[in-house]
DOKE-165236 format. One record per residue: x, y, z of N, C-alpha, C in turn. Coordinates in nm, 2 decimals. Layout:
BEGIN
{npx:X | npy:Y | npz:Z | capx:X | capy:Y | capz:Z | cpx:X | cpy:Y | cpz:Z} $
...
END
This chain:
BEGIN
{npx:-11.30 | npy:4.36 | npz:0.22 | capx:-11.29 | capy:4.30 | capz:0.35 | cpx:-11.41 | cpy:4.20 | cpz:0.36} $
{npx:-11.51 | npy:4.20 | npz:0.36 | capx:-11.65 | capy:4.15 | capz:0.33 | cpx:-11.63 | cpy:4.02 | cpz:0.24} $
{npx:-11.56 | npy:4.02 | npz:0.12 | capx:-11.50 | capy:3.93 | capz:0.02 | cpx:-11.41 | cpy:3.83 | cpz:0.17} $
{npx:-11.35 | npy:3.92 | npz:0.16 | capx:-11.25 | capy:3.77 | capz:0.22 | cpx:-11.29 | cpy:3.71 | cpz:0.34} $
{npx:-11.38 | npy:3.80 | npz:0.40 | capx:-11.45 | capy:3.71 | capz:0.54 | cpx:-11.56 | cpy:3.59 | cpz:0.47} $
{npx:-11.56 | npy:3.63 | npz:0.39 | capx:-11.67 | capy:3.53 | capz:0.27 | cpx:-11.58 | cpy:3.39 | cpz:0.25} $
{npx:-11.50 | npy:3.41 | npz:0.19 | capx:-11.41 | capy:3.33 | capz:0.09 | cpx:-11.27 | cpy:3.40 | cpz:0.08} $
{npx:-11.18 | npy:3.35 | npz:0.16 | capx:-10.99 | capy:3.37 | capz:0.17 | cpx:-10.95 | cpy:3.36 | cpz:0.03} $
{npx:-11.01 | npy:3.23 | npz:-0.01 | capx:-10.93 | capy:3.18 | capz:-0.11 | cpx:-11.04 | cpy:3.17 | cpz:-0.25} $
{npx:-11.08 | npy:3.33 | npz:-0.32 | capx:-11.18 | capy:3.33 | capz:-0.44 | cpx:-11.14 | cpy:3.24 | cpz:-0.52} $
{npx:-11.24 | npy:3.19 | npz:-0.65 | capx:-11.23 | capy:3.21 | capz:-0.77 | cpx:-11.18 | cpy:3.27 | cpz:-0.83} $
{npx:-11.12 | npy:3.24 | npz:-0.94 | capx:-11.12 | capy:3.31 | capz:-1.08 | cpx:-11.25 | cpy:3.44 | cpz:-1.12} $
{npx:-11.36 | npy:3.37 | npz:-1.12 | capx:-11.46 | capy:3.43 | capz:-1.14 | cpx:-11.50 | cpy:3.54 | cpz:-1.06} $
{npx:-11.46 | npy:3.51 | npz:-0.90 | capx:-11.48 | capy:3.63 | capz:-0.79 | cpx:-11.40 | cpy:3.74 | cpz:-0.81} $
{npx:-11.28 | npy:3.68 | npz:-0.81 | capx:-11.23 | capy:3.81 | capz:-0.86 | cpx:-11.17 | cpy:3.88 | cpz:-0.98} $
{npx:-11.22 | npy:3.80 | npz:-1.10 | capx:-11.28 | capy:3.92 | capz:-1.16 | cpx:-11.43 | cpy:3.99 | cpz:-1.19} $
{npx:-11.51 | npy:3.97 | npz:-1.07 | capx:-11.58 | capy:4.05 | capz:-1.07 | cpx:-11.55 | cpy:4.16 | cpz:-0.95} $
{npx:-11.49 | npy:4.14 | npz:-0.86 | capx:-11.42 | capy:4.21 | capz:-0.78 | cpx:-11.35 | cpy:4.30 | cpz:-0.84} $
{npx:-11.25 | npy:4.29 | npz:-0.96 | capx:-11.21 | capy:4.38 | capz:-1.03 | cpx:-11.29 | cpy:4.47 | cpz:-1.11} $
{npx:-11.38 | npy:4.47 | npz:-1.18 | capx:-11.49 | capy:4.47 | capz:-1.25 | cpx:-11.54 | cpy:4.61 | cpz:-1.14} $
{npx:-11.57 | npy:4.57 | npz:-1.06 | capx:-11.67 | capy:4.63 | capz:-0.94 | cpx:-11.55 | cpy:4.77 | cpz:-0.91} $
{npx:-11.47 | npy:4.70 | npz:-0.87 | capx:-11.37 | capy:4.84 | capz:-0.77 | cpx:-11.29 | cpy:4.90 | cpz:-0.90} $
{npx:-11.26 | npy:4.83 | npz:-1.04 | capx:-11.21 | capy:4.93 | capz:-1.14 | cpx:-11.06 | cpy:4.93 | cpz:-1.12} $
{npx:-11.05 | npy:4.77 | npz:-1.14 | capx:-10.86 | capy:4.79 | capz:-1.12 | cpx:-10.86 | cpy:4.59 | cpz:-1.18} $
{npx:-10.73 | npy:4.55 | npz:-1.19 | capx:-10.65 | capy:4.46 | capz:-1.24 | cpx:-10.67 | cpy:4.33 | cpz:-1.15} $
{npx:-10.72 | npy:4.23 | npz:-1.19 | capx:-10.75 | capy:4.09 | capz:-1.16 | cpx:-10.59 | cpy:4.04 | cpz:-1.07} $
{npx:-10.49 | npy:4.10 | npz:-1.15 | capx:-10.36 | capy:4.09 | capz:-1.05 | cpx:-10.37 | cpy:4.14 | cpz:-0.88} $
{npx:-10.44 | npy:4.27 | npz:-0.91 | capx:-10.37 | capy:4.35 | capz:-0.81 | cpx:-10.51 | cpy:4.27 | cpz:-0.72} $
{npx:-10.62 | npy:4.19 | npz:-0.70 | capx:-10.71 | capy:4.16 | capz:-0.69 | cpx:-10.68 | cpy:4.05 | cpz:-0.62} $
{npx:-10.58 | npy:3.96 | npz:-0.70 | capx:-10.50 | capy:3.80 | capz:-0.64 | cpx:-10.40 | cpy:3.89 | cpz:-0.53} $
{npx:-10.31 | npy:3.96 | npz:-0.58 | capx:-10.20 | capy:4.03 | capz:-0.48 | cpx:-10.31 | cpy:4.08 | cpz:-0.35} $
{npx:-10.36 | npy:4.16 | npz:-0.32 | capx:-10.46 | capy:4.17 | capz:-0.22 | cpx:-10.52 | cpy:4.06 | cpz:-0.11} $
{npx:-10.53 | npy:3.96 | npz:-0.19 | capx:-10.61 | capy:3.84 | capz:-0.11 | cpx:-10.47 | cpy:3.77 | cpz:-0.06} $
{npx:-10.38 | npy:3.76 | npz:-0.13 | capx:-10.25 | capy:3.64 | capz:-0.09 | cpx:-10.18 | cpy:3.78 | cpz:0.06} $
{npx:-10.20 | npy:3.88 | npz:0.03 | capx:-10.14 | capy:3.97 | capz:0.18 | cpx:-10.25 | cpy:3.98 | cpz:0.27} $
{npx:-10.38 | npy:3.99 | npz:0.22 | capx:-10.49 | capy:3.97 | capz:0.36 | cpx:-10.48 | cpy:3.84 | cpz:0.46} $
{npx:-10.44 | npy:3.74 | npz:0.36 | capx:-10.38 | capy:3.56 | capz:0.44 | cpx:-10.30 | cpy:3.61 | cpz:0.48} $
{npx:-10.24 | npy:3.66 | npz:0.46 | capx:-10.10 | capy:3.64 | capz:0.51 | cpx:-10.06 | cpy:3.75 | cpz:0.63} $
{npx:-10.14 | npy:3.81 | npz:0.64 | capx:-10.18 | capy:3.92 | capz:0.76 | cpx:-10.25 | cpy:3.90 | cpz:0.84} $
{npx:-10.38 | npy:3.79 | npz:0.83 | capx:-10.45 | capy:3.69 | capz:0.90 | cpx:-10.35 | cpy:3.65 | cpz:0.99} $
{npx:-10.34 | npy:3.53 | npz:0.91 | capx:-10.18 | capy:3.48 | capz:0.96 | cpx:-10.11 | cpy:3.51 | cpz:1.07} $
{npx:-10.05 | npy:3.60 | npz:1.06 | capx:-9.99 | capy:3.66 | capz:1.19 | cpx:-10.07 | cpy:3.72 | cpz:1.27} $
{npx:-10.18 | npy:3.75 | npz:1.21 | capx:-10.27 | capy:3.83 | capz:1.38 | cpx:-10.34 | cpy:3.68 | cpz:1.49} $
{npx:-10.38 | npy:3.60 | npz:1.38 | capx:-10.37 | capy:3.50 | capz:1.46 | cpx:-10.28 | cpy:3.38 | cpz:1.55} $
{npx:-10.17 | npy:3.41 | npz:1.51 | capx:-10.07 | capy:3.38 | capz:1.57 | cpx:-10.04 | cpy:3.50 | cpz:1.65} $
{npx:-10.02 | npy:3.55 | npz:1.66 | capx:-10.05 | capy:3.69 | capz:1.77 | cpx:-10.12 | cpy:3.68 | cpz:1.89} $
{npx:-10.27 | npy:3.64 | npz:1.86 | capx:-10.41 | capy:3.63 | capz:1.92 | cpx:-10.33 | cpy:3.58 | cpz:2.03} $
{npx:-10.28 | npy:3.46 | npz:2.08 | capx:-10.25 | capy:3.33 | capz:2.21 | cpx:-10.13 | cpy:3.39 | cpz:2.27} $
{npx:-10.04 | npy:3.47 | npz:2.21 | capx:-9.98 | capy:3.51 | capz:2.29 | cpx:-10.03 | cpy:3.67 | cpz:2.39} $
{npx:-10.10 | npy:3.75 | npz:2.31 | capx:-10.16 | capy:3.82 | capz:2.39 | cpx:-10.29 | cpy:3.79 | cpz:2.51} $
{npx:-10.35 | npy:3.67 | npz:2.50 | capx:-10.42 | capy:3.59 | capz:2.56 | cpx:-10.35 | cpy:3.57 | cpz:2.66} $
{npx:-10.20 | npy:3.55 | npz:2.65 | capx:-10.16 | capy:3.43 | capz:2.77 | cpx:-10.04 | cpy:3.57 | cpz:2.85} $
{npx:-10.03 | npy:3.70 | npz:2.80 | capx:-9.98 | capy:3.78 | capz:2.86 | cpx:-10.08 | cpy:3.90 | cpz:2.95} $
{npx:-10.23 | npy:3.88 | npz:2.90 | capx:-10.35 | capy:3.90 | capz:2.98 | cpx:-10.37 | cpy:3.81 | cpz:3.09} $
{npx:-10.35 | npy:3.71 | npz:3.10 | capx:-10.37 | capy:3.60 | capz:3.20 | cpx:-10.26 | cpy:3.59 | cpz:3.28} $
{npx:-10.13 | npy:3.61 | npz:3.29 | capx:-10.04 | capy:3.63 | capz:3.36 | cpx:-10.06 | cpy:3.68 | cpz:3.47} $
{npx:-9.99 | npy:3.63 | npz:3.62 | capx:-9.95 | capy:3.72 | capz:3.70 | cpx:-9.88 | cpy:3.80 | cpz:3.75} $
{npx:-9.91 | npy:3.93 | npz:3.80 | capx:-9.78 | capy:4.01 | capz:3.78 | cpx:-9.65 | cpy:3.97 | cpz:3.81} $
{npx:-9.64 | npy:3.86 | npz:3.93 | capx:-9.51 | capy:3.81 | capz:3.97 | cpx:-9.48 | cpy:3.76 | cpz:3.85} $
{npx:-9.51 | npy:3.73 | npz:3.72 | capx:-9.42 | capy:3.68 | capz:3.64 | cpx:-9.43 | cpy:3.78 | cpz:3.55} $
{npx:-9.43 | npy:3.89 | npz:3.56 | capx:-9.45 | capy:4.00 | capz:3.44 | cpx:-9.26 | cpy:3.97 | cpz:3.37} $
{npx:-9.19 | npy:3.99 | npz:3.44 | capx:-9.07 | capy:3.99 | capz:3.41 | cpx:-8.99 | cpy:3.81 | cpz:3.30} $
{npx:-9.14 | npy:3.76 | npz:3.33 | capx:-9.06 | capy:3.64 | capz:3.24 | cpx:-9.09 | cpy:3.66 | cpz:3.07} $
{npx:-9.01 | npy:3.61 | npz:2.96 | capx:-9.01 | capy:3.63 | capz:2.85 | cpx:-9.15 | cpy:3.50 | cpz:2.76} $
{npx:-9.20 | npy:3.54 | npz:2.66 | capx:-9.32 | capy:3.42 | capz:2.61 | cpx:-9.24 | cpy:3.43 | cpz:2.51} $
{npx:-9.20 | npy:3.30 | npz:2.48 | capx:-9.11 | capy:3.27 | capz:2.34 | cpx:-9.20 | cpy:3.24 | cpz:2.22} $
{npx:-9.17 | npy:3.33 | npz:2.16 | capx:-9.28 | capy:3.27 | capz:2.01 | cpx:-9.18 | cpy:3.21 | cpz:1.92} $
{npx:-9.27 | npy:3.10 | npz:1.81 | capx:-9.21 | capy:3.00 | capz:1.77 | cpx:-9.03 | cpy:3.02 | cpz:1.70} $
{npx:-9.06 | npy:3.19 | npz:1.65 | capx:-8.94 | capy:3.18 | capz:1.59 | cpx:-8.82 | cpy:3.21 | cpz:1.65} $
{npx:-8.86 | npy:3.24 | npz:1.78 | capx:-8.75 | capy:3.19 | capz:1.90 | cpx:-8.67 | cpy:3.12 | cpz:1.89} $
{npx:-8.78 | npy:3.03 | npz:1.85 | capx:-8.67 | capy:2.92 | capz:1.88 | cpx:-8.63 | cpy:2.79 | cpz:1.76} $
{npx:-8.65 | npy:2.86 | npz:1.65 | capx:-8.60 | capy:2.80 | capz:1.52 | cpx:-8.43 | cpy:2.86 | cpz:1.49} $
{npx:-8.40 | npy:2.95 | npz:1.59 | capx:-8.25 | capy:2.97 | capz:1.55 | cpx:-8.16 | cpy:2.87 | cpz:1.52} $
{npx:-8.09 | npy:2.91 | npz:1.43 | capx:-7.97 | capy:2.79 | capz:1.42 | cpx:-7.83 | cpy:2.82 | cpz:1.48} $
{npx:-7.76 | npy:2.74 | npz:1.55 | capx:-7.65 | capy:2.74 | capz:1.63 | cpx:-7.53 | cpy:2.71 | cpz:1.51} $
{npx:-7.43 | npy:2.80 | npz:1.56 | capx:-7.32 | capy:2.81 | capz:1.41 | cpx:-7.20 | cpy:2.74 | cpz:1.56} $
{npx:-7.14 | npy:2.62 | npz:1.55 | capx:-7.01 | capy:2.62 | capz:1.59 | cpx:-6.88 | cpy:2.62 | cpz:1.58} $
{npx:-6.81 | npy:2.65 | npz:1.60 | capx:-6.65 | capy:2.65 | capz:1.53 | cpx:-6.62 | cpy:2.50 | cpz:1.54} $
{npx:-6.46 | npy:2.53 | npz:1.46 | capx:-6.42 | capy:2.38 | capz:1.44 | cpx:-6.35 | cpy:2.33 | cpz:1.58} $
{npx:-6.33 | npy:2.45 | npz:1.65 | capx:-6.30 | capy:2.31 | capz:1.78 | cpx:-6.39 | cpy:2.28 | cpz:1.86} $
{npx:-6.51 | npy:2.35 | npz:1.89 | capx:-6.64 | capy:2.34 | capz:1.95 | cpx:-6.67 | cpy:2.17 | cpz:1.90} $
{npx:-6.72 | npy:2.20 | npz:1.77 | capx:-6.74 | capy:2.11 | capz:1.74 | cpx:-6.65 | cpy:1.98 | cpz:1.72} $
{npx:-6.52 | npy:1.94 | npz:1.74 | capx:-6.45 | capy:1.85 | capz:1.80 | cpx:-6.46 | cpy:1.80 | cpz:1.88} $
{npx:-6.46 | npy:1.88 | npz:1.98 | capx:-6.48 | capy:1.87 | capz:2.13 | cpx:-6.63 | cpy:1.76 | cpz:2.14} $
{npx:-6.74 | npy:1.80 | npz:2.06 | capx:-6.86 | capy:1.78 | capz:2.04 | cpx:-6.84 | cpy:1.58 | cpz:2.01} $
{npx:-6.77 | npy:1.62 | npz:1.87 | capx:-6.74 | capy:1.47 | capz:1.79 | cpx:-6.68 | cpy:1.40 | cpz:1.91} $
{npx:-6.60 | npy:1.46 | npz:1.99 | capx:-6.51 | capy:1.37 | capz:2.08 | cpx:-6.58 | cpy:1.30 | cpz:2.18} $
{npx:-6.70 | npy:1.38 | npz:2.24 | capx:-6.77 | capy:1.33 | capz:2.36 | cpx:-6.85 | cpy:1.27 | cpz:2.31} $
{npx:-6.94 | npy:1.28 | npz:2.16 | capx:-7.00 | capy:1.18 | capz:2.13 | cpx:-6.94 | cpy:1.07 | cpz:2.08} $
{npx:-6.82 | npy:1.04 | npz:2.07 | capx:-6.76 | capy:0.91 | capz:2.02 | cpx:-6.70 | cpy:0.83 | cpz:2.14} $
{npx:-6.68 | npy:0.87 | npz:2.28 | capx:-6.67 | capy:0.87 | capz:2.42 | cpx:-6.80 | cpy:0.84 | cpz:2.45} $
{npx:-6.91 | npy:0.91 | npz:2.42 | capx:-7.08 | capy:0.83 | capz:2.50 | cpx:-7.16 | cpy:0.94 | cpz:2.42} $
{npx:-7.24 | npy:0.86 | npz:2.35 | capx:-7.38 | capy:0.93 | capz:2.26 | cpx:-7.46 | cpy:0.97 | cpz:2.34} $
{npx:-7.49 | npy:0.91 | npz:2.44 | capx:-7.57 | capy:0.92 | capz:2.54 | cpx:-7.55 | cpy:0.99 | cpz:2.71} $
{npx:-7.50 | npy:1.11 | npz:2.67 | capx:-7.42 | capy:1.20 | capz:2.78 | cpx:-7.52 | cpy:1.22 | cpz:2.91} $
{npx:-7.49 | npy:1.19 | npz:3.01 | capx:-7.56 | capy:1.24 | capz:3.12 | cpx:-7.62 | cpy:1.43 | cpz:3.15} $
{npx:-7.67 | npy:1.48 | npz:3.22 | capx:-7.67 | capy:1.61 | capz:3.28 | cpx:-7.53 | cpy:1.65 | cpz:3.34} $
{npx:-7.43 | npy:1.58 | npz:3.39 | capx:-7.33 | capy:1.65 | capz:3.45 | cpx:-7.25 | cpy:1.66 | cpz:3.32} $
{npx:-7.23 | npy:1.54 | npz:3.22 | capx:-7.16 | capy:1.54 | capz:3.08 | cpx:-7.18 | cpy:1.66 | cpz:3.00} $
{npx:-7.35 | npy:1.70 | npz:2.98 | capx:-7.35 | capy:1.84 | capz:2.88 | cpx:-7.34 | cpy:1.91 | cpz:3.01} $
{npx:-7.36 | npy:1.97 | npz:3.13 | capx:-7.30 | capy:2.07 | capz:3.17 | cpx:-7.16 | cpy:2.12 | cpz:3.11} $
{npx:-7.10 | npy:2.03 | npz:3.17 | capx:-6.93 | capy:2.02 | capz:3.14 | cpx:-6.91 | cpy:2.07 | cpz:3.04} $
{npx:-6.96 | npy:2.01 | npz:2.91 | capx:-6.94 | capy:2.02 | capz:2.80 | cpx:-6.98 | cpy:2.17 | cpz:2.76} $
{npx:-7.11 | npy:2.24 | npz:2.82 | capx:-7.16 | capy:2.34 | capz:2.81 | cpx:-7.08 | cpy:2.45 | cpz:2.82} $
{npx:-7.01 | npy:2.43 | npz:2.90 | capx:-6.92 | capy:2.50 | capz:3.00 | cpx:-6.81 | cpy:2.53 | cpz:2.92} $
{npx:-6.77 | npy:2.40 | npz:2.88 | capx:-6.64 | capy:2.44 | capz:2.82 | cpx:-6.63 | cpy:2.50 | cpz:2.67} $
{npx:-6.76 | npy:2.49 | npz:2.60 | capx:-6.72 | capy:2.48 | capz:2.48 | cpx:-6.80 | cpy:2.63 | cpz:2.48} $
{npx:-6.88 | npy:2.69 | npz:2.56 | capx:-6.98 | capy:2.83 | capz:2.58 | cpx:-7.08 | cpy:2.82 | cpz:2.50} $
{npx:-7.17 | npy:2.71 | npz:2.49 | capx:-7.28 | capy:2.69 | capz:2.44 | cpx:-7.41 | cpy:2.67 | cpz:2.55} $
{npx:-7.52 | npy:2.71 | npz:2.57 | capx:-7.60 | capy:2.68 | capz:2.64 | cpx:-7.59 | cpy:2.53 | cpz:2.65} $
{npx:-7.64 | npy:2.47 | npz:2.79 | capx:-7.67 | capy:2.33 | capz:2.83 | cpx:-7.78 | cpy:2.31 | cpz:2.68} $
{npx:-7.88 | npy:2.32 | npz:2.65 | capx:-7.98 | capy:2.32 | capz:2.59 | cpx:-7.93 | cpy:2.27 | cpz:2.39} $
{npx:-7.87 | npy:2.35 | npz:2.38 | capx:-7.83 | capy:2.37 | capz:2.26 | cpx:-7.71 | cpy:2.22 | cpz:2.22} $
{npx:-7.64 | npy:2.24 | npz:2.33 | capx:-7.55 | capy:2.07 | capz:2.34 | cpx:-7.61 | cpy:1.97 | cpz:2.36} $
{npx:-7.74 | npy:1.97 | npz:2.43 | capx:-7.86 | capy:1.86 | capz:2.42 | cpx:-7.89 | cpy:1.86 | cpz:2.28} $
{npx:-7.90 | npy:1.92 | npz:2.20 | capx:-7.99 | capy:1.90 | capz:2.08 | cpx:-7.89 | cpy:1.87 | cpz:1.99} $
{npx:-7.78 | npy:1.90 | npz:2.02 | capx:-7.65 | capy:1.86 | capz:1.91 | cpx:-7.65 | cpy:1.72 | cpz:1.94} $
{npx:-7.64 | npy:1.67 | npz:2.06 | capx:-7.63 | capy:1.50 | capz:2.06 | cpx:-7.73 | cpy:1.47 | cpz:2.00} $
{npx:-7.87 | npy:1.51 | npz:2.01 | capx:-8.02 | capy:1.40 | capz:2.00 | cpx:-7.98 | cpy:1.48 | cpz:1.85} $
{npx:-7.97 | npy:1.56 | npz:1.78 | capx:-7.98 | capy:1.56 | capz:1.61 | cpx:-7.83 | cpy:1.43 | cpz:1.57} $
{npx:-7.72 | npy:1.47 | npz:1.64 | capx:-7.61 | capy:1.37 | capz:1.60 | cpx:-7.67 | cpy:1.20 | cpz:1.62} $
{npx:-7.71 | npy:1.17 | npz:1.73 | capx:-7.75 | capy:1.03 | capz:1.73 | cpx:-7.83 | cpy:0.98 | cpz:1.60} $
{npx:-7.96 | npy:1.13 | npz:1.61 | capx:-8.04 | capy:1.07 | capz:1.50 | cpx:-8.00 | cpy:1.05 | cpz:1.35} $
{npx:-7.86 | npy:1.11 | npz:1.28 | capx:-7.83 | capy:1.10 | capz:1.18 | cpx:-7.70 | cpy:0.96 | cpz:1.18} $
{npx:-7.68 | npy:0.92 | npz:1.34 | capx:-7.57 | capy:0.83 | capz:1.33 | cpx:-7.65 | cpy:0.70 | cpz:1.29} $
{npx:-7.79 | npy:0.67 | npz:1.37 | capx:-7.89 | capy:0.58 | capz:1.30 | cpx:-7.91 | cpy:0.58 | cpz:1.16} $
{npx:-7.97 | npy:0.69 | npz:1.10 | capx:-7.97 | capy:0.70 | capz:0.97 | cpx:-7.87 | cpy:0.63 | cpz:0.88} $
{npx:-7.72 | npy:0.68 | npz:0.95 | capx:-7.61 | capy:0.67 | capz:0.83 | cpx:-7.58 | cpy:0.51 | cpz:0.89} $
{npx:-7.61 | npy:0.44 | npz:0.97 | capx:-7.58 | capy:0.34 | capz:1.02 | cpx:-7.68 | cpy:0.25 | cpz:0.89} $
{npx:-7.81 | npy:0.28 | npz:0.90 | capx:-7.94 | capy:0.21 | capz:0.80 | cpx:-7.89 | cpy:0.18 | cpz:0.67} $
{npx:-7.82 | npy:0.28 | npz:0.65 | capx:-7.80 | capy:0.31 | capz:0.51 | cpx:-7.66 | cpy:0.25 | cpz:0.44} $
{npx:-7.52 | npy:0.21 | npz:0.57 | capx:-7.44 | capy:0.16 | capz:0.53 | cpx:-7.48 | cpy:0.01 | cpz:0.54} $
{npx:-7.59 | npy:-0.03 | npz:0.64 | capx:-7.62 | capy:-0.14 | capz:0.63 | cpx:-7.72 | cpy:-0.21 | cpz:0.47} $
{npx:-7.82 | npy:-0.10 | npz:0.42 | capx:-7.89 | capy:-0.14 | capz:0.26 | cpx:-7.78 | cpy:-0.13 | cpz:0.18} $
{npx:-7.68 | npy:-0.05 | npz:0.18 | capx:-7.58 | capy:-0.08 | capz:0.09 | cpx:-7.48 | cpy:-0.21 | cpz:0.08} $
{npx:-7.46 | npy:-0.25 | npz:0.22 | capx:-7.39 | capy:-0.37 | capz:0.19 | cpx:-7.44 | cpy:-0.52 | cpz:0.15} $
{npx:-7.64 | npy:-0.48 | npz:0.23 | capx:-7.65 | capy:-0.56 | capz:0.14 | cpx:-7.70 | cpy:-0.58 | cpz:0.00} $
{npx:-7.72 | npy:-0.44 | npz:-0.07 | capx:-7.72 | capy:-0.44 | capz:-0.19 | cpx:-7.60 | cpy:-0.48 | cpz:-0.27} $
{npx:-7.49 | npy:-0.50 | npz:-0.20 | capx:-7.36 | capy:-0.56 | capz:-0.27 | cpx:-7.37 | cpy:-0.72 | cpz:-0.27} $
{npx:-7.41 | npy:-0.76 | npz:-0.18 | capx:-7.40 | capy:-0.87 | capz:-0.14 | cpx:-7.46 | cpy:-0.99 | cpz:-0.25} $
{npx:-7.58 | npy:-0.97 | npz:-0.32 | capx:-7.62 | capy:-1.04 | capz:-0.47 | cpx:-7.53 | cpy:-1.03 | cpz:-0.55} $
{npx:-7.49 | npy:-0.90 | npz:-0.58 | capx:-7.38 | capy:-0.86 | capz:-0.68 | cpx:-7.24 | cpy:-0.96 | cpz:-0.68} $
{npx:-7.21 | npy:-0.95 | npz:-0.59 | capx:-7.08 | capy:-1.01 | capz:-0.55 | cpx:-7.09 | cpy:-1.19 | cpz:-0.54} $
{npx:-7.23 | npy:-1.22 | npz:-0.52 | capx:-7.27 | capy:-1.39 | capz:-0.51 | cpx:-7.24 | cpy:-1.42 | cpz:-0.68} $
{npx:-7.33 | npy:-1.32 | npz:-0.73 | capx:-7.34 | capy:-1.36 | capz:-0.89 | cpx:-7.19 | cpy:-1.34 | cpz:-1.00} $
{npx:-7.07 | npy:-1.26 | npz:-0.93 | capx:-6.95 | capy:-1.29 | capz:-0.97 | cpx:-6.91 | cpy:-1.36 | cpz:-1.02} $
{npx:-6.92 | npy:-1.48 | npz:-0.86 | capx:-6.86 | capy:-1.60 | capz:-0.84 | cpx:-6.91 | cpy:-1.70 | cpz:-0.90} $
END
């Protein structure tokens, strides 16, 4: 413990004299230090959310503190959800709040989650947009030098 509050990430050298010292395997020495990080790790990421549920007032005891992997879920839609999806964004990319309600509504996806399907869809329509545009004009020399 001492070791790693010293230095997370030893030498070679450190540990094997760490091995040397306690009477075991330079492996089991590296294995030990890569689970202490990594146990770090999550206590410190821990730390701010128990911070911020000490600081709370009781009137909000009942609300939820989303930690990050909350909200890395990924949303799976079927094929007519996602139709429905292609359809309104080929009708307006840029849907208002009463647009994704509606849409919310109809297809049973949170308002939230149909917000992020347009803003990731727009952002890959630019992309593919960029990209059919360097292609055409990477054709465009090719095709001069034909003729």
């Amino acid at each position: 413990m001492k070791a790693f509050n010293q230095k997370p990430y030893p030498g070679y050298a450190t540990k094997q004299n760490l091995a040397l010292e306690i009477d075991t395997e330079v492996s089991r020495i590296q294995i030990w230090f890569q689970n202490r990080r990594a146990r770090h790790r999550v206590q410190k990421r821990a730390e701010p959310e128990k911070d911020l549920e000490a600081s709370r007032d009781q009137d909000h005891s009942e609300e939820k503190i989303h930690v990050r992997e909350d909200r890395w879920c990924c949303t799976s839609y079927t094929s007519s959800q996602l139709y429905t999806l292609i359809t309104a964004f080929t009708n307006n990319p840029y849907p208002g709040i009463d647009s994704i309600e509606q849409l919310s509504k109809k297809i049973g996806v949170p308002e939230s989650r149909v917000q992020i399907w347009f803003q990731n869809r727009r952002s890959r329509f630019h992309v593919q947009k960029k990209r059919e545009l360097y292609e055409l004009l990477a054709q465009k020399p090719d095709q001069e030098q034909n003729l």
